[in-house]
NUFINU-747232 format. One record per residue (C-alpha): residue in three letters; x, y, z. Coordinates in steps of 0.02 Angstrom, whole numbers, plus 32768, in hexadecimal, padded with zeros to 4 digits. Layout:
% NUFINU-747232
(site ALA (X Y Z));
...
//
This chain:
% NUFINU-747232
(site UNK (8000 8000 8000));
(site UNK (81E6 802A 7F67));
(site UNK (8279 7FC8 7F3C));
(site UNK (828B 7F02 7F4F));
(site UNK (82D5 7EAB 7FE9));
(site UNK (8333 7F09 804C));
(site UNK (8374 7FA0 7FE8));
(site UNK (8351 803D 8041));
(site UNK (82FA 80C7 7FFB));
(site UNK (835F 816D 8019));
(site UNK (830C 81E7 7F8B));
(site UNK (8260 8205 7F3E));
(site UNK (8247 81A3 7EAC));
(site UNK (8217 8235 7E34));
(site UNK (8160 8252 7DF5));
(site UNK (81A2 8282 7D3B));
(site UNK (823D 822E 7D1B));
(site UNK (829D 82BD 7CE0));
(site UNK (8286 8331 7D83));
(site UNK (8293 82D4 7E0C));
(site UNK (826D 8324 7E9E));
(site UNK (82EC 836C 7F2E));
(site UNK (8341 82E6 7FB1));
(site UNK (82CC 82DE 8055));
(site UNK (830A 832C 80EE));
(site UNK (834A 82B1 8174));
(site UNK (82D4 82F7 81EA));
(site UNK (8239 82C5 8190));
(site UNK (8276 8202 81BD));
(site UNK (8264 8235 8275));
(site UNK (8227 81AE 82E3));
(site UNK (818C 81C0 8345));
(site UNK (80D5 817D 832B));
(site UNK (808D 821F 82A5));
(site UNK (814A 821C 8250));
(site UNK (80D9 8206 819A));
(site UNK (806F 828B 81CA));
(site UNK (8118 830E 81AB));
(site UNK (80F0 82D7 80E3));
(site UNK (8069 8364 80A0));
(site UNK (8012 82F1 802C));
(site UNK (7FFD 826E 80BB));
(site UNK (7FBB 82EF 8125));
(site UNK (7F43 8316 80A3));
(site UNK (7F0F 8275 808F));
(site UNK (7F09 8235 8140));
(site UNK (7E84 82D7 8155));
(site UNK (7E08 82A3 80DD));
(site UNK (7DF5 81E8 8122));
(site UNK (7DF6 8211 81C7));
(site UNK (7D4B 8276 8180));
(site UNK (7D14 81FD 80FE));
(site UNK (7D46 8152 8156));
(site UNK (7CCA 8196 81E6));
(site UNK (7C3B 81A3 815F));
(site UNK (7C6D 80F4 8119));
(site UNK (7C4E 80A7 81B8));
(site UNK (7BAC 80F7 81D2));
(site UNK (7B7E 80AB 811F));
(site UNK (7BAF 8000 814C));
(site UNK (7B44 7FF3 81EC));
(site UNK (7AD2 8037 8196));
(site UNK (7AE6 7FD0 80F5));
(site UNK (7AD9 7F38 817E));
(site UNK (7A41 7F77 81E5));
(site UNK (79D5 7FAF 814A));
(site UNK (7A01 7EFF 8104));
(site UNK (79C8 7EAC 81AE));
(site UNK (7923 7F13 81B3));
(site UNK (78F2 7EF1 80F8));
(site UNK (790A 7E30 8111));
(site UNK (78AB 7E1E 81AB));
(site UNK (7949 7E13 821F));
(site UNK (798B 7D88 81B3));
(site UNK (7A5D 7D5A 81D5));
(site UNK (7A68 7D00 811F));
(site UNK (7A22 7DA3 80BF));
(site UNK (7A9A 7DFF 811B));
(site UNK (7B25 7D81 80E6));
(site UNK (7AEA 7D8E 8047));
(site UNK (7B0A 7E60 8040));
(site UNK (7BBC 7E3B 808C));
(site UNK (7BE4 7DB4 7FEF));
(site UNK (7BA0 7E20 7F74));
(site UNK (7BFB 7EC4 7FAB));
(site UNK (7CB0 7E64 7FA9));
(site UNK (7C8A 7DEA 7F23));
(site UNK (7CD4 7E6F 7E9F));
(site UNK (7D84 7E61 7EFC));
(site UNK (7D90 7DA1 7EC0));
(site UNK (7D72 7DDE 7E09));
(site UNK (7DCE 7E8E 7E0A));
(site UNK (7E45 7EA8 7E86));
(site UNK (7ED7 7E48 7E30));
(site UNK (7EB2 7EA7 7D8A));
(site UNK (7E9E 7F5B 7DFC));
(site UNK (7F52 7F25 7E31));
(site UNK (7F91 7F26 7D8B));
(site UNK (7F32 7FCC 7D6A));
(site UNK (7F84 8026 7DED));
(site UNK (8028 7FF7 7DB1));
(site UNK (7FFB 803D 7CF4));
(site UNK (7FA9 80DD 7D22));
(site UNK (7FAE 8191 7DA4));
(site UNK (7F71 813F 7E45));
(site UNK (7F24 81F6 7E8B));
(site UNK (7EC8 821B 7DFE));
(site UNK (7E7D 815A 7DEA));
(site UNK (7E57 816F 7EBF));
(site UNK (7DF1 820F 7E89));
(site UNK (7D8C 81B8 7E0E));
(site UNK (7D51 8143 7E72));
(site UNK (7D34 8194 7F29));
(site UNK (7CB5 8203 7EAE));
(site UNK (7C65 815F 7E7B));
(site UNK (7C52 8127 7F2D));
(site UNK (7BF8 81D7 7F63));
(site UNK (7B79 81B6 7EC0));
(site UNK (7B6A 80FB 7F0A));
(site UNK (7B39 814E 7FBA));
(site UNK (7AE6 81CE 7F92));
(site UNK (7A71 8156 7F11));
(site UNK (7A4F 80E4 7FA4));
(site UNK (7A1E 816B 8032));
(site UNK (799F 81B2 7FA3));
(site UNK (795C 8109 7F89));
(site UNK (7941 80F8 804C));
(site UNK (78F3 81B4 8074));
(site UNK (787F 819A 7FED));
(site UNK (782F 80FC 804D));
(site UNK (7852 8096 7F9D));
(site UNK (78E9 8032 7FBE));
(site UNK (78E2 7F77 7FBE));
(site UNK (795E 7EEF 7FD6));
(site UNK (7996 7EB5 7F38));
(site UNK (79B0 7F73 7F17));
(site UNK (7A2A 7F72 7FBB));
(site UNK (7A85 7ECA 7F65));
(site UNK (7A90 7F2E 7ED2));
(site UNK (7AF6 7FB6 7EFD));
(site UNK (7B4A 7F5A 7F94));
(site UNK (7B98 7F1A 7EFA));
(site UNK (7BAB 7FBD 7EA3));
(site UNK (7C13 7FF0 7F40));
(site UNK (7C70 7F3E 7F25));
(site UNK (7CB0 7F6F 7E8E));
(site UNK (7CEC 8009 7EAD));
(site UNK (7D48 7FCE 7F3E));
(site UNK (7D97 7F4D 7EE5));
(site UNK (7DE9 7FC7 7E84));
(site UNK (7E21 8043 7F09));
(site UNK (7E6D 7FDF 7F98));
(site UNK (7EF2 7F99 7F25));
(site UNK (7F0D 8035 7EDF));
(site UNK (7F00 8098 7FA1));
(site UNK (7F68 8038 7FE8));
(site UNK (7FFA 8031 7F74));
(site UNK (7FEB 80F2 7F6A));
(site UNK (800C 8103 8023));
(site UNK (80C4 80C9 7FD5));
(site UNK (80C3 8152 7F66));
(site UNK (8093 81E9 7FF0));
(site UNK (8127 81B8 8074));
(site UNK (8195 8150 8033));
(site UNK (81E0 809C 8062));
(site UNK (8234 80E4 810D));
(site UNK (8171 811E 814D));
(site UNK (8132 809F 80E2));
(site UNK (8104 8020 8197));
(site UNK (80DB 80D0 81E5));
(site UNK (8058 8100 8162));
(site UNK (800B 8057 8176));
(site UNK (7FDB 8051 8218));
(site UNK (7FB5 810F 821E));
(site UNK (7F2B 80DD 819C));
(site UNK (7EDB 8059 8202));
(site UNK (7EDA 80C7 828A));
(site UNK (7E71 8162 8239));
(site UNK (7E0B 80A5 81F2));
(site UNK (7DFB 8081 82A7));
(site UNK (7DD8 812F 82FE));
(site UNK (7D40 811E 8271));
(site UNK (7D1C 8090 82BA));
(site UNK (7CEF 80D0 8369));
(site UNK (7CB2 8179 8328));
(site UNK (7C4F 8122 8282));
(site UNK (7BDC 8087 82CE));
(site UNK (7BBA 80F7 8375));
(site UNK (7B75 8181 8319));
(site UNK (7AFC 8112 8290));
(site UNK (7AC1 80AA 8339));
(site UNK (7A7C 8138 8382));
(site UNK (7A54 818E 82D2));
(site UNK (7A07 80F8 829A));
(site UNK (7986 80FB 831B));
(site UNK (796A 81B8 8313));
(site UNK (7956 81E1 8253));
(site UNK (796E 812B 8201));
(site UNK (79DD 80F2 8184));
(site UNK (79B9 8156 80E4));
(site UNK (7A12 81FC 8138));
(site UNK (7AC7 8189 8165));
(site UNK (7AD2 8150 80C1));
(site UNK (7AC7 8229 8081));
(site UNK (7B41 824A 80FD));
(site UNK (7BD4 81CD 80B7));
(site UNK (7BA5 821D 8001));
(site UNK (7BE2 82CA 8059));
(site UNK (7C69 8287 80BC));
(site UNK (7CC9 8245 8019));
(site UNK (7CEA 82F8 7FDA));
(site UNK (7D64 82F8 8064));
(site UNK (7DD6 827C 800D));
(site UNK (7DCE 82C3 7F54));
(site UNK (7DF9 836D 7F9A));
(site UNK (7EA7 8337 7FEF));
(site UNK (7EC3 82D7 7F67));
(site UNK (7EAF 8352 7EF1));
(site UNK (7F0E 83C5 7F50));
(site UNK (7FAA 8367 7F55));
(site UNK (8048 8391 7F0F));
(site UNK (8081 82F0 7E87));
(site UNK (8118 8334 7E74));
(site UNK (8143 8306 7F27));
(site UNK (8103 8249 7F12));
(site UNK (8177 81AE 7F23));
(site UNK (813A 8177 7E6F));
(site UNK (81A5 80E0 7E18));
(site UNK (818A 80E3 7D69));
(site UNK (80FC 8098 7D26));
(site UNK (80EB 8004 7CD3));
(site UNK (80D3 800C 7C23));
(site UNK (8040 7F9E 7BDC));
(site UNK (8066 7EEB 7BB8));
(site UNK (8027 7E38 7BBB));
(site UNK (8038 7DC7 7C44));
(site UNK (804D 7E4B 7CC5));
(site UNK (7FDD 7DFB 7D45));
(site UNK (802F 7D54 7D3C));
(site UNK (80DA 7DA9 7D4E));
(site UNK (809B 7DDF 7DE4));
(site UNK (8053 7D51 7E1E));
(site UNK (8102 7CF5 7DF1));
(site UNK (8160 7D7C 7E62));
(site UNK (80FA 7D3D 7F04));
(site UNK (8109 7C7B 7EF2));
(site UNK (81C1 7CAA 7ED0));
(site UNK (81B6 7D03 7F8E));
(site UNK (818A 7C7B 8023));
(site UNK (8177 7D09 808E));
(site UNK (8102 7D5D 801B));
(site UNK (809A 7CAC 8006));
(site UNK (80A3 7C92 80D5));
(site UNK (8058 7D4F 80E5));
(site UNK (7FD6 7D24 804A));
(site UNK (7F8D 7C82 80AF));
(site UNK (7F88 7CB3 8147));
(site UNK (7F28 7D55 8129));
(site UNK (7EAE 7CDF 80AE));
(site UNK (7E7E 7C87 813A));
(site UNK (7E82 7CE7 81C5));
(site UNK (7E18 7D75 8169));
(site UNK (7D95 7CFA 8124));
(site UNK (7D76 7C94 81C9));
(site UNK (7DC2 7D05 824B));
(site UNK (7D7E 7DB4 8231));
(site UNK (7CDB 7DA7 820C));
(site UNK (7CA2 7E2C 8278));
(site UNK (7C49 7E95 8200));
(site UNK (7BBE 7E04 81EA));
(site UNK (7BE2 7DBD 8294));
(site UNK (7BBE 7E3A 8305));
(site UNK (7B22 7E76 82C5));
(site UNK (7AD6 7DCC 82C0));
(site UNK (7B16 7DBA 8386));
(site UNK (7AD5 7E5E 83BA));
(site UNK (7A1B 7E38 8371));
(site UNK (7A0A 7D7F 838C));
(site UNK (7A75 7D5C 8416));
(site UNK (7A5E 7DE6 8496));
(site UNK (79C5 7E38 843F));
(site UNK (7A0A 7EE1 8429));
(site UNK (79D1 7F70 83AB));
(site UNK (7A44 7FC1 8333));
(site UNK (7A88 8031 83CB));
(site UNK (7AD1 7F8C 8421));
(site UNK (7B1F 7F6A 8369));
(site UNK (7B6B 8001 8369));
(site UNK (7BB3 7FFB 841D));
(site UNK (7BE5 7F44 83E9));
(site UNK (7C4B 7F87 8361));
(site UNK (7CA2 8019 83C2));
(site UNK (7CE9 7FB8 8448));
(site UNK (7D43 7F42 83B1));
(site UNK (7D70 7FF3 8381));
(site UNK (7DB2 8022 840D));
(site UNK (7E38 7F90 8419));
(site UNK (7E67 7F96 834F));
(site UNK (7E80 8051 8376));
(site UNK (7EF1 8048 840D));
(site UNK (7F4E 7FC1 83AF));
(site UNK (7F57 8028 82FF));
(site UNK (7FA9 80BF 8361));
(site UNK (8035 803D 83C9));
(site UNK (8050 7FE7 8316));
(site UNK (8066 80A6 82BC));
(site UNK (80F5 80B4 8355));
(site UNK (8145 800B 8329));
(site UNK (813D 802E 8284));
(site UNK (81AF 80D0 8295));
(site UNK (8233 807D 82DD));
(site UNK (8243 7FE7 8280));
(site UNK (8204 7F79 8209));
(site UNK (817A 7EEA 820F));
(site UNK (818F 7E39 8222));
(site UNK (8134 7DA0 8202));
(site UNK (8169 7D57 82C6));
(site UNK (80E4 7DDC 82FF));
(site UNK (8079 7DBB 826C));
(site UNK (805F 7D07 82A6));
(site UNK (804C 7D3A 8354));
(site UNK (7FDE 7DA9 8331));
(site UNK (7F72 7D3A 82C9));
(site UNK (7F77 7CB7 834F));
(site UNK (7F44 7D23 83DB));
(site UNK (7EB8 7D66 8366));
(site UNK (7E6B 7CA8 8360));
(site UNK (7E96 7C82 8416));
(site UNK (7E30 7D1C 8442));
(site UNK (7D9D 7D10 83D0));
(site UNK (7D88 7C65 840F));
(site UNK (7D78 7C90 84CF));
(site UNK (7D1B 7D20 84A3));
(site UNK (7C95 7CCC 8462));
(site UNK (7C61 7C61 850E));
(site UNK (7C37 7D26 8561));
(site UNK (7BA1 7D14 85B1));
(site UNK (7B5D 7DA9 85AB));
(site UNK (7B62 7E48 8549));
(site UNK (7BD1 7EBE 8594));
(site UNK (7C77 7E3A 85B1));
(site UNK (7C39 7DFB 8508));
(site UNK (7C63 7EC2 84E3));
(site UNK (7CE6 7EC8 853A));
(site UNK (7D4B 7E2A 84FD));
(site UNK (7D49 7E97 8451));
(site UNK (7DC4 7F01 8480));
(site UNK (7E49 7E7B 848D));
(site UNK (7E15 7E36 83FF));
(site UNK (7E05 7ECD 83A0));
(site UNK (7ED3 7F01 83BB));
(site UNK (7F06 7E5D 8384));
(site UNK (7EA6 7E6A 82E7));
(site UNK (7F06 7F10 82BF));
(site UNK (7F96 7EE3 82DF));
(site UNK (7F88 7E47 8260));
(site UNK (7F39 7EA0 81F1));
(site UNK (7FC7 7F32 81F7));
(site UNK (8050 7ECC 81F8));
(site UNK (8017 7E65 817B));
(site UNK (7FFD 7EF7 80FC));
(site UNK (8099 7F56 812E));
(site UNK (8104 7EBE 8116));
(site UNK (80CA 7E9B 8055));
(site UNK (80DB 7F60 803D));
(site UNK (818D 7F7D 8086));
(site UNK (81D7 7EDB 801D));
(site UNK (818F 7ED9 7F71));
(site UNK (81DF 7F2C 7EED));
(site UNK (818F 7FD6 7EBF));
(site UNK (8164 7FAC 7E04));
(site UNK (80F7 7EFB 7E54));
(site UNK (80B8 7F56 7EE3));
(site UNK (8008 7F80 7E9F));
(site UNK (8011 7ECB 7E6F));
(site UNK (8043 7E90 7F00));
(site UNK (7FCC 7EF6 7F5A));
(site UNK (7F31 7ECA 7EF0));
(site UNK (7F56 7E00 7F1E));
(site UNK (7F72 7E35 7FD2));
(site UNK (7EB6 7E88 7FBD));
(site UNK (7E6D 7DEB 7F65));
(site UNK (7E9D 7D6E 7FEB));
(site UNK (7E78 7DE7 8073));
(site UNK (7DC7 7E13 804B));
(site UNK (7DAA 7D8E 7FBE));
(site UNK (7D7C 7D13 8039));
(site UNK (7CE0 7D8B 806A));
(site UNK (7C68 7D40 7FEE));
(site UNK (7C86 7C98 802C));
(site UNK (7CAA 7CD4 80F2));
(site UNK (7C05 7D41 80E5));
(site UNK (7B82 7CC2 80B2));
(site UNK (7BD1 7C31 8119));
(site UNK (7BD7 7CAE 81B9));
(site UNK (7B1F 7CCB 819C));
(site UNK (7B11 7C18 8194));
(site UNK (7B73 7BDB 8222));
(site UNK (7B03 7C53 8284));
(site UNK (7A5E 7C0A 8263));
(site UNK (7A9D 7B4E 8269));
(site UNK (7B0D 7B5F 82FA));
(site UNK (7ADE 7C05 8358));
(site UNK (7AF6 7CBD 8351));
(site UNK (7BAE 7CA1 83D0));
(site UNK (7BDE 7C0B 8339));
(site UNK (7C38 7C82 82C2));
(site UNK (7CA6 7CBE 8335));
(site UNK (7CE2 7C16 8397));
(site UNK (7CF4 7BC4 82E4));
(site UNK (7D4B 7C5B 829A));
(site UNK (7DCE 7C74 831C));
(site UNK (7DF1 7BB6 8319));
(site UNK (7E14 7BB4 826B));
(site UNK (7E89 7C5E 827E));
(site UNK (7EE5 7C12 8300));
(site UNK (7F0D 7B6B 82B6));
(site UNK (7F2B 7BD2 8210));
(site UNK (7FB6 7C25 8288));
(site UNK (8008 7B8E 82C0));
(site UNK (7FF3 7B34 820E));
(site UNK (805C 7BC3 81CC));
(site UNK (80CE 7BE2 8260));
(site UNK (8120 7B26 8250));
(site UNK (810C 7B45 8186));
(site UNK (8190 7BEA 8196));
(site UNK (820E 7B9E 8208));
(site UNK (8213 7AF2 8192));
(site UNK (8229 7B76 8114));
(site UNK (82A8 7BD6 8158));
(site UNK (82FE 7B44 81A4));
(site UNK (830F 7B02 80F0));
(site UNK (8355 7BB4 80B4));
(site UNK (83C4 7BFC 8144));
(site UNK (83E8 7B7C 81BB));
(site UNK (8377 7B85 826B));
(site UNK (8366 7C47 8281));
(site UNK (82DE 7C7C 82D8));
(site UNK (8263 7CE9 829B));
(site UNK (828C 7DA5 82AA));
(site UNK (823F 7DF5 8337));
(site UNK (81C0 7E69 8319));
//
């Protein structure tokens, strides 16, 4: 979301290769948990999603209430939004890699934020006017889908591009933490809003909160962008990048792990609506409260792994730690009897998930080669929320066979024995390559 292995980055690449831009100062690579936020364009960027990742939360509970209410409180309909909204990322991501590679990642971002403020804005009007019906929500749940397929690859390598390799870690997990803030701020707010005015008037907001994000990125400089060049047109550009990762055991041990923790493990988004209503017979304001105290742990976590990730780089010893505690706690979480430690085992829970989810991306974006890292970044996207349309349904499903608390003792079972799976599958691997080090520390 910069130059192979371990060659260090000391210079901007240049935006047009015959003016490259001046050296940066030494200063700007000052330690400290906001060192990205010295970049201007980062600051411009990290403004507009602290606004606009605040609406897109709002949308999603929403999205996931409006989808409950229209079904008749039904968990597989609302499994059935989840699949369809991330079903696009199996068919597009990959190819959204190889378009962010080819083409100007801010002005391709700017396309499509405006596309998801039309998608918004059509679904809010659809709700106020006391016409909108569920296969209307599927439809542009899938709308959204698409759109996001293209921009998370293409986000997430351009984080690259506004700091650097040096911030790269930095800007990583200062991104999940404005995702996370959102996360308190967004789902408290459409609880209470929800009950107060309704849906229609969340999903109007989001439209309005996206203008946030095509202003800063409009008003950065490009000139001041770590570009590489781009990659001219040619066949078999997807498979060459495909090739680069199954020639990287590190890369393939990341790829895994993240395919199966993210499509068993963090299923929240489904999960915890379907445990608020049906196991502890909450409205949407328990839902929301739900969902901010997971916010509050991925939060906490986001801002301690924005700290790490100043000082040093990440590695894939605290990845599979990470991973494993995120099982082991998902698991005892589910047995909570009652609704508040329920609640309160989320926190836990919710900074181990960041922190696998942060070191996960900032290790495939500090070790790819700049030319493969949209790429790279669009498989990373495809096996982390590719698994949706099959983790979505079967979440729904799990809850109505097995019980509302089923997804989430199943899910962390399968994350940690994914964990442990790959843990003995690296040190075979490295055993084979470099003798019996130990993992890095992270």
């Amino acid at each position: 979301m910069t130059i192979t292995g371990s060659e260090a980055t000391t210079r901007k690449q240049p935006a047009i290769p015959d003016s490259p831009p001046p050296p940066r100062p030494a200063d700007e690579r000052s330690r400290g948990t906001f060192a990205s936020l010295k970049v201007r364009n980062y600051r411009l960027f990290f403004g507009g999603q602290i606004i606009s990742n605040i609406g897109t939360w709002m949308q999603r509970i929403a999205q996931d209430w409006l989808v409950f209410e229209l079904s008749g409180y039904d968990p597989v309909a609302l499994g059935v939004a989840v699949a369809l909204q991330f079903m696009p990322t199996v068919l597009l991501s990959l190819w959204a890699g190889v378009l962010a590679d080819r083409v100007d990642k801010r002005k391709l971002l700017i396309g499509i934020q405006t596309g998801v403020a039309v998608q918004a804005l059509a679904l809010g009007l659809l709700v106020l006017s006391g016409t909108a019906q569920l296969w209307q929500v599927y439809t542009l749940a899938f709308v959204l889908g698409t759109l996001s397929a293209l921009e998370v690859p293409t986000r997430q390598s351009f984080v690259s591009e506004m700091v650097g390799r040096d911030q790269a870690a930095n800007a990583v997990a200062l991104n999940s933490s404005i995702f996370n803030l959102a996360r308190i701020v967004g789902p408290a707010i459409a609880g209470f809003a929800i009950v107060l005015v309704g849906t229609g008037w969340l999903f109007v907001a989001n439209a309005v909160s996206t203008i946030a994000v095509i202003a800063g990125l409009a008003l950065m400089n490009p000139t001041e962008l770590y570009r590489a060049p781009a990659v001219a047109r040619a066949k078999g550009q997807l498979r060459e990048g495909l090739r680069y990762v199954r020639s990287r055991p590190d890369l393939m041990t990341v790829m895994v792990l993240v395919f199966f923790v993210s499509t068993f493990g963090i299923t929240f988004f489904t999960s915890l609506a379907i445990v608020s209503a049906n196991v502890f017979g909450t409205e949407a304001d328990g839902y929301g409260m739900l969902s901010t105290l997971l916010a509050v742990g991925t939060f906490t976590g986001a801002l301690v792994a924005a700290r790490r990730g100043s000082r040093g780089g990440p590695s894939l010893r605290l990845l599979l730690m990470s991973a494993a505690a995120l099982g082991a706690l998902e698991f005892i979480g589910a047995f909570m009897p009652t609704y508040l430690t329920f609640g309160l085992a989320l926190v836990p829970l919710g900074f181990a998930t960041i922190t696998f989810l942060t070191t996960a991306n900032a290790l495939v974006q500090t070790t790819v080669s700049a030319q493969m890292r949209g790429r790279v970044m669009g498989l990373y996207v495809l096996v982390l929320m590719g698994g949706n349309p099959i983790g979505g349904p079967l979440t729904g499903w799990m809850a109505e066979t097995f019980g509302g608390r089923s997804p989430f003792y199943i899910g962390g079972a399968v994350a940690l024995a994914a964990a442990l799976v790959c843990g003995y599958l690296a040190l075979r691997a490295r055993e084979r390559i470099g003798g019996t080090q130990p993992l890095p520390a992270g």
